[in-house]
C-alpha positions as CSV (number, residue, x, y, z in Angstrom):
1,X,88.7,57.9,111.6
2,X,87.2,58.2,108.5
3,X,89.1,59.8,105.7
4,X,87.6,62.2,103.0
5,X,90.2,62.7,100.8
6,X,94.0,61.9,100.7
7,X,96.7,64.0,98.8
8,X,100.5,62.9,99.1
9,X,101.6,66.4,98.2
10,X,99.4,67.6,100.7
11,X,99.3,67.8,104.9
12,X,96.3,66.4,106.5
13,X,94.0,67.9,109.4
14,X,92.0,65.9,112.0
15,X,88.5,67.5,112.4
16,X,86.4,66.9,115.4
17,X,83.4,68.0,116.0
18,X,81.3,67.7,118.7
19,X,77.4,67.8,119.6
20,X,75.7,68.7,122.9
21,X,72.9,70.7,123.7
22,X,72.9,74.7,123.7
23,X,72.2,74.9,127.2
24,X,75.5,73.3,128.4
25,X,77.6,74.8,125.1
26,X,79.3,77.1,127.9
27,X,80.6,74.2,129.9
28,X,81.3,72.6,126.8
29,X,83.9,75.7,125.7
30,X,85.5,75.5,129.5
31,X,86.2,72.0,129.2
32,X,88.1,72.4,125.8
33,X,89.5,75.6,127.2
34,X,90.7,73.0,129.8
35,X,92.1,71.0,126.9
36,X,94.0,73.4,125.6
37,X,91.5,74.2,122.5
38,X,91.0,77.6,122.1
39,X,89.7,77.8,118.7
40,X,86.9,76.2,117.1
41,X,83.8,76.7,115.0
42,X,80.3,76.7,116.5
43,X,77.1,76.0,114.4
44,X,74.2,77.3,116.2
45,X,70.7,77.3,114.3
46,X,69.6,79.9,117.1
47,X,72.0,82.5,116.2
48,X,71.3,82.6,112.4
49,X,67.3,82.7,113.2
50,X,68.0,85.6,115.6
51,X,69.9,87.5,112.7
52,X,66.8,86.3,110.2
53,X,64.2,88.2,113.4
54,X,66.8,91.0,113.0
55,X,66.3,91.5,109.5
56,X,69.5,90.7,108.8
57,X,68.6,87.0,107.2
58,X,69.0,87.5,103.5
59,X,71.7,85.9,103.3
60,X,70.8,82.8,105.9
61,X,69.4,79.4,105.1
62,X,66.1,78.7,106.9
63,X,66.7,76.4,109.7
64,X,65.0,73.6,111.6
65,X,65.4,74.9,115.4
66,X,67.6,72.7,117.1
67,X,68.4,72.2,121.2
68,X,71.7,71.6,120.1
69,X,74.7,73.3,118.5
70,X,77.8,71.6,116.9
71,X,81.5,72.5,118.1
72,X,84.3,72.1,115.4
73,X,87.7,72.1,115.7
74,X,91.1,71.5,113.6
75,X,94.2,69.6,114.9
76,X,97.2,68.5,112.8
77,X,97.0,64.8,111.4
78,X,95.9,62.4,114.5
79,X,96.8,64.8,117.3
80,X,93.8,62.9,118.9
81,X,93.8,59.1,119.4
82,X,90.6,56.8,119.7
83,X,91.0,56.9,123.4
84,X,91.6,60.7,123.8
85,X,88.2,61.0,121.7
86,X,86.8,58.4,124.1
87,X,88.4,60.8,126.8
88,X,87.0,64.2,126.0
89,X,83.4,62.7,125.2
90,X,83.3,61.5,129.0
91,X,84.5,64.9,129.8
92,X,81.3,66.2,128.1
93,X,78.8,64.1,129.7
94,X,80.2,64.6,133.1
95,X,79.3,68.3,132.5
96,X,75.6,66.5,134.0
97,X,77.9,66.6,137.5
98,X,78.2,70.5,137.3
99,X,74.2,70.8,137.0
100,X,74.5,71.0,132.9
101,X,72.3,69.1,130.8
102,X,74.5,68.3,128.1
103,X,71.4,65.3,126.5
104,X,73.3,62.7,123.7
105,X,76.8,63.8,123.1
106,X,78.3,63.4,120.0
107,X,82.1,63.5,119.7
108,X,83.0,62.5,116.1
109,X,86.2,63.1,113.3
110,X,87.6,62.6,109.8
111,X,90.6,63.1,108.2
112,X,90.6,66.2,105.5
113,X,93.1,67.1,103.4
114,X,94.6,70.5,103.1
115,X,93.2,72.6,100.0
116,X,93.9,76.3,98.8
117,X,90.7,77.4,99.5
118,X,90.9,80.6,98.2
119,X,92.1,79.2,95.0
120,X,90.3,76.2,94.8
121,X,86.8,77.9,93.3
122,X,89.0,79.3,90.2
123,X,88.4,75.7,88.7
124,X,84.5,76.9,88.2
125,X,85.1,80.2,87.5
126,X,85.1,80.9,83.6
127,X,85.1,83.9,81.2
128,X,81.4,85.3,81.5
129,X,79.6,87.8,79.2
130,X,77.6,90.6,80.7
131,X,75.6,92.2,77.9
132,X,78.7,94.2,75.9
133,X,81.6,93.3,78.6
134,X,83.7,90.5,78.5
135,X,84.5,89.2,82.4
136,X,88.3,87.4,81.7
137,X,89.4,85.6,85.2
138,X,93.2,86.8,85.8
139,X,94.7,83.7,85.5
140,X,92.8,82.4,82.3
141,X,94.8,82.9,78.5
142,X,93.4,86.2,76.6
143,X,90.2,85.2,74.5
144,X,90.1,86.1,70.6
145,X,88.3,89.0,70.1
146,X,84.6,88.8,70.5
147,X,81.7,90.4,68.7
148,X,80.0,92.8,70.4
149,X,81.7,93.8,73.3
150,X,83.0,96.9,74.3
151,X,84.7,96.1,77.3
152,X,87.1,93.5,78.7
153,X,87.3,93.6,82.3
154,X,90.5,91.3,83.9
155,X,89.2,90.0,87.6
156,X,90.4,88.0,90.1
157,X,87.8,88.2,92.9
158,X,89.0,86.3,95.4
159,X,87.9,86.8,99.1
160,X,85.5,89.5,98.0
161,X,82.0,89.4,96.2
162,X,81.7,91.0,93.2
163,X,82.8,88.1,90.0
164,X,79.9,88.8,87.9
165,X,78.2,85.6,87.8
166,X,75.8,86.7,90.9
167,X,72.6,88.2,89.1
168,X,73.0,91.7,91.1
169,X,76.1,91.8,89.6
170,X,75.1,91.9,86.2
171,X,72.0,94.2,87.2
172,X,74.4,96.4,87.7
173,X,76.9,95.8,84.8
174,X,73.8,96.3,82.5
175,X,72.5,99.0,84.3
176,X,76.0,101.0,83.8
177,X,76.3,100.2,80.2
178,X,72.9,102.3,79.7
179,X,74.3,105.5,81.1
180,X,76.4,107.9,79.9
181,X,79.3,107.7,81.8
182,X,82.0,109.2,80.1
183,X,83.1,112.4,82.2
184,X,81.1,111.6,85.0
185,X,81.7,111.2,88.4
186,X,81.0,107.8,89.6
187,X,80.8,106.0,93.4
188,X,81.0,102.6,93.7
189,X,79.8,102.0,98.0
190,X,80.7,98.6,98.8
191,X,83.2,98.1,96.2
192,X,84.2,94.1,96.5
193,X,86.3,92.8,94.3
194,X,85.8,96.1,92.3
195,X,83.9,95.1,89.4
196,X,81.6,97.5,88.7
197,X,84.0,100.5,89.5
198,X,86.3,98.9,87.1
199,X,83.6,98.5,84.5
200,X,82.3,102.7,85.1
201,X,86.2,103.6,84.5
202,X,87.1,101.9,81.6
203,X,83.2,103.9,80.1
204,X,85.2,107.0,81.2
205,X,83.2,107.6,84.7
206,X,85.8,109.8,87.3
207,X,85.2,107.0,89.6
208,X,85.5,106.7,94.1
209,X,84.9,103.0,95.4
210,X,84.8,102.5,99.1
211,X,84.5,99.1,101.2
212,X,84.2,98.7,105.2
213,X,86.1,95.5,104.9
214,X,89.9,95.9,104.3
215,X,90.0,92.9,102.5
216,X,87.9,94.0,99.5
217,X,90.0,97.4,99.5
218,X,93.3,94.9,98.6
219,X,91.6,93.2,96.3
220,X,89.8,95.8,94.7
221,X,93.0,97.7,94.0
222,X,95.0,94.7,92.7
223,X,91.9,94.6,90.3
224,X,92.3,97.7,88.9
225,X,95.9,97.8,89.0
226,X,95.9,94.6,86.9
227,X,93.3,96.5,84.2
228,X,95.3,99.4,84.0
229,X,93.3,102.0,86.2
230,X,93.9,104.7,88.1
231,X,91.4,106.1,91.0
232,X,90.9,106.1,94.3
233,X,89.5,103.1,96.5
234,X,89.3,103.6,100.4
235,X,88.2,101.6,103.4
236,X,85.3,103.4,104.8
237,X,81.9,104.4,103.4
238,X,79.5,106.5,101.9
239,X,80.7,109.9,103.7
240,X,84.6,109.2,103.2
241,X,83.8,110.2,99.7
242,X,84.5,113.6,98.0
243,X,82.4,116.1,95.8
244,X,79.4,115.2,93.7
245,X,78.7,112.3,92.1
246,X,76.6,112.3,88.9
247,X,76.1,108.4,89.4
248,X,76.1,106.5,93.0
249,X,76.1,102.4,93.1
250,X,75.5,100.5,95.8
251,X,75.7,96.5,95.5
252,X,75.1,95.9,99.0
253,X,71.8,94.6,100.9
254,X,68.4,95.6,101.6
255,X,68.8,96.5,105.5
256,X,71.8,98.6,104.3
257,X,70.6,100.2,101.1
258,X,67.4,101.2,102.4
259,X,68.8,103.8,105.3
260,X,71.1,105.1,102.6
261,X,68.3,106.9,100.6
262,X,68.4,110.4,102.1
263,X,72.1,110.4,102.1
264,X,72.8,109.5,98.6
265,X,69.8,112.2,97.9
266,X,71.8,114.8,99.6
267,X,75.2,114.2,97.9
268,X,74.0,113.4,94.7
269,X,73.9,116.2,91.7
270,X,70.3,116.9,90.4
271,X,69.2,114.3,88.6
272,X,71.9,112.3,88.9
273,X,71.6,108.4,89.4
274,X,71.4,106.0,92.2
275,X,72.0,102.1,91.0
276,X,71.4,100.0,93.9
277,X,71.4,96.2,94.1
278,X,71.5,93.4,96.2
279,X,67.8,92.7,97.4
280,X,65.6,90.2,97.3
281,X,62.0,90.0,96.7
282,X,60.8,90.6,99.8
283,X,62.3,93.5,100.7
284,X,60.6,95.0,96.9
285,X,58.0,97.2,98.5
286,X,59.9,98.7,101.0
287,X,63.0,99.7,99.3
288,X,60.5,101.1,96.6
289,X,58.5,103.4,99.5
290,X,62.1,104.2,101.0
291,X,63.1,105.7,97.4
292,X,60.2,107.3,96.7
293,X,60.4,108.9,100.4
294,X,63.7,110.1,99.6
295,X,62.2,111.9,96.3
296,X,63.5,109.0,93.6
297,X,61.8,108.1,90.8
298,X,61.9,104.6,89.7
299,X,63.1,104.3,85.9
300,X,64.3,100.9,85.5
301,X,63.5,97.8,87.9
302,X,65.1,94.1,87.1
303,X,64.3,91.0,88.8
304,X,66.0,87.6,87.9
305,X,64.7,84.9,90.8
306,X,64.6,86.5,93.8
307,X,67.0,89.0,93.2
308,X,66.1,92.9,92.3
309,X,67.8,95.7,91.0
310,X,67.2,99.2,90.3
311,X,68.0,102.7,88.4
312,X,66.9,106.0,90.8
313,X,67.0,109.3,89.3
314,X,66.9,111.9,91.8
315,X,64.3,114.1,91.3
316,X,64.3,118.3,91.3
């Protein structure tokens, strides 16, 4: 067993993981099943190319197709000996018996130790300027005072995206500090951690934010609770909102952005504006072709590496 990292404050888990080829993955799951292993991890380079053919690959790493997939699973310290390991690897390769073709089998493990995951990434997350607003982590000591900025925005992001440090973030962050927003009525679809519905309130925007995953909802409300805020944020999307917005932002995807067009036309005001965030170069011309569809005019594009932003105004 090899060990990655030790903590005496800290319990330790036993990982295995496990190679065999795809095609006897199945028979693979019923002997683990027959273990008592019910829960596990599988790494499959098919599955994330079938979601890249999809469309739905953004966010995916380009992989090498495999014939095999890799099985992981967590046990308490040493709930497997050497010679259960030894055990269940036999298992594997008898799958051959059952007319599987399991090929090499690799049945490996290490020792890990126990971390707060969704704490540990605070030790790299540091105040961060975003043109004139200050980004303060919760859980950092107040800054002095700094020139230029008009807003101070107090974020804790955990689970959800949205900490300003990923460039559609800040697309947007600048993109809302160029509008007029005192008075008007703001959307935020696909709120996260909150950050830019936070940043439209404290310019005076009558802001909605909505999120599908419940999990942003909490943490987008403990955001704005912790800056002193008041307005609504639901689970749900883009028609769970009420009235008219002046201003709609979307910090989402391509795949999800680009459908949106016509709808965001029809409950926006007249010339009101549509930020929307979150694709990559690629996905440039047909986003562009999608808006101007949808009768939006183009008045502000930003690109830093792959990403790309825009400002839409509706147009009447």
């Amino acid at each position: 067993m090899r060990c990655v990292r030790r903590s005496l404050f800290m319990a330790n888990w036993q990982e295995v993981k496990i190679v065999i080829n795809r095609s006897a993955a199945e028979g693979a799951y019923a002997i683990l099943s027959n273990w008592g292993i019910e829960t596990y991890a599988v790494d499959d380079s098919a599955l994330i190319n079938h979601a890249q053919e999809m469309g739905w690959g953004d966010y995916f790493p380009e992989l090498t197709p495999s014939e095999q997939v890799t099985i992981t699973c967590y046990f308490p310290e040493q709930t497997l000996q050497a010679e259960n390991l030894t055990q269940l690897k036999t298992d594997l390769e008898q799958l051959s018996d059952f007319g599987f073709d399991p090929g090499p089998v690799v049945v490996e493990d290490q020792e890990i130790c126990e971390a707060d995951w969704a704490h540990a990434w605070k030790e790299h997350y540091r105040p961060l300027r975003v043109g004139r607003v200050w980004i303060q982590p919760s859980w950092e000591p107040v800054h002095d005072r700094i020139s230029g900025i008009d807003l101070v925005i107090h974020l804790d992001p955990g689970m959800a995206f949205g900490s300003g440090t990923h460039p559609t973030t800040a697309m947007c962050i600048q993109f809302l500090q160029d509008l007029a927003l005192s008075g008007r009525m703001l959307w935020d679809v696909g709120t996260g951690s909150g950050i830019l519905a936070i940043v439209a309130a404290k310019y005076g925007a009558r802001v909605q934010a909505v999120d599908i995953d419940p999990v942003a909802v909490k943490v987008a409300t403990e955001n704005r609770d912790r800056n002193g805020l008041d307005f609504p944020i639901k689970q749900g999307s883009l028609g769970d909102l009420e009235g008219t917005p002046q201003v709609v932002v979307a910090n989402i995807v391509a795949q999800v952005i680009g459908p949106m067009f016509p709808d965001v036309r029809r409950i926006l005001a007249p010339k009101g504006f549509f930020i929307a965030a979150g694709v990559i170069e690629d996905k440039d011309a047909e986003i562009l072709s999608l808006a101007r569809d949808a009768c939006f005019r183009l008045l502000r594009r930003v690109q830093q590496g792959e990403w790309v932003g825009y400002l839409f105004q509706r147009s009447d």
